[in-house]
C-alpha positions as CSV (number, residue, x, y, z in Angstrom):
1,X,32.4,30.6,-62.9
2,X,29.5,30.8,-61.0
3,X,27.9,27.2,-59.7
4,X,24.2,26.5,-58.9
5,X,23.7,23.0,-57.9
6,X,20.0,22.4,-57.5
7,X,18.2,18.9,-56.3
8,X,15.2,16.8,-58.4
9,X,12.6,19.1,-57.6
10,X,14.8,22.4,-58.8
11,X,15.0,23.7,-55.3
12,X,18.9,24.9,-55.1
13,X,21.1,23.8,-52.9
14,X,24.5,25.3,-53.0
15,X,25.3,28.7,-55.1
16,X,29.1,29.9,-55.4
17,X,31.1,31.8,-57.7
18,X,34.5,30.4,-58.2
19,X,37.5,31.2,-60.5
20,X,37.7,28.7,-63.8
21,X,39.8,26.3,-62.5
22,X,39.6,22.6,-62.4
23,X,40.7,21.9,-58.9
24,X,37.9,24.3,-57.7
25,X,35.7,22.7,-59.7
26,X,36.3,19.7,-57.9
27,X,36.3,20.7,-54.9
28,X,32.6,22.4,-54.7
29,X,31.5,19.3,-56.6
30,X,33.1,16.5,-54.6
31,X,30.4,16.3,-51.9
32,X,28.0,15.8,-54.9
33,X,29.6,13.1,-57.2
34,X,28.0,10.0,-57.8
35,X,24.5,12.2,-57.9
36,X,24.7,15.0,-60.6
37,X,24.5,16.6,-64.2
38,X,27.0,19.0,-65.5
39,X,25.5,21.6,-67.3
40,X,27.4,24.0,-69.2
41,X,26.5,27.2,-71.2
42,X,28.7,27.3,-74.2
43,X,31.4,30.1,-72.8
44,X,35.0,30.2,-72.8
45,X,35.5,27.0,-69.9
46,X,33.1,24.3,-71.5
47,X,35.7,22.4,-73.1
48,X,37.7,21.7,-69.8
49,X,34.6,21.6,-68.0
50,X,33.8,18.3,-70.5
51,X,37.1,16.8,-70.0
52,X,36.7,17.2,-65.8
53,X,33.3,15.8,-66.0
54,X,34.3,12.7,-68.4
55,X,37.4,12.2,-66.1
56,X,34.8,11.6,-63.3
57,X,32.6,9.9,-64.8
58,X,29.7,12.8,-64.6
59,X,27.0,13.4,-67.6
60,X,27.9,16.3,-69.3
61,X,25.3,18.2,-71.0
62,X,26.4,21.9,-72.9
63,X,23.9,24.5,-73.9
64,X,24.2,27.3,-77.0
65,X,24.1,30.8,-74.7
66,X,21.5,32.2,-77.0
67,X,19.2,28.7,-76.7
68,X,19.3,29.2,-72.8
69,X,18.2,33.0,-73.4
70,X,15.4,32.0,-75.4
71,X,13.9,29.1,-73.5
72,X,13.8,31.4,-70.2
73,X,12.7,34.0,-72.0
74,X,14.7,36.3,-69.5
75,X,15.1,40.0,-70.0
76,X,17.9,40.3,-67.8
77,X,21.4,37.8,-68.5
78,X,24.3,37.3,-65.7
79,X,26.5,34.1,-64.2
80,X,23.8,33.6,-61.1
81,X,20.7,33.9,-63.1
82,X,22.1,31.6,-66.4
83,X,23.7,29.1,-63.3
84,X,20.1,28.8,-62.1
85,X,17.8,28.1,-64.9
């Protein structure tokens, strides 16, 4: 699973690619809690992904992979680039 976290003004902050699992989702996020949006394209790991996020009380938001192509208009599709847009 590959994490962008990005500030207000879209600039990113921290990129790393992790294996799907909640306590390493935690982990990268925990310095960032209190401050973010979850965004999620809709793969394989959303569902749990929801469940973390409503555990911690962190806005969820999930997007249809074929939506996300279209708004970026992207002619090339992988974890980093989808994480960043």
């Amino acid at each position: 699973m590959f994490i962008a976290i990005t500030d207000s003004n879209g600039k990113t902050v921290k990129e790393v690619d992790v294996p799907s699992k909640p306590e390493l989702l935690d982990k990268v996020l925990k310095p960032f809690k209190g401050k973010i949006v979850v965004g999620v394209e809709c793969i394989f790991s959303w569902y749990w992904v929801s469940d973390w996020c409503e555990e911690n009380g962190i806005k969820f938001i999930l997007g249809h992979a074929l939506y996300m192509r279209a708004i970026h208009q992207g002619k090339t599709k992988n974890d980093k680039i989808d994480a960043q847009k």
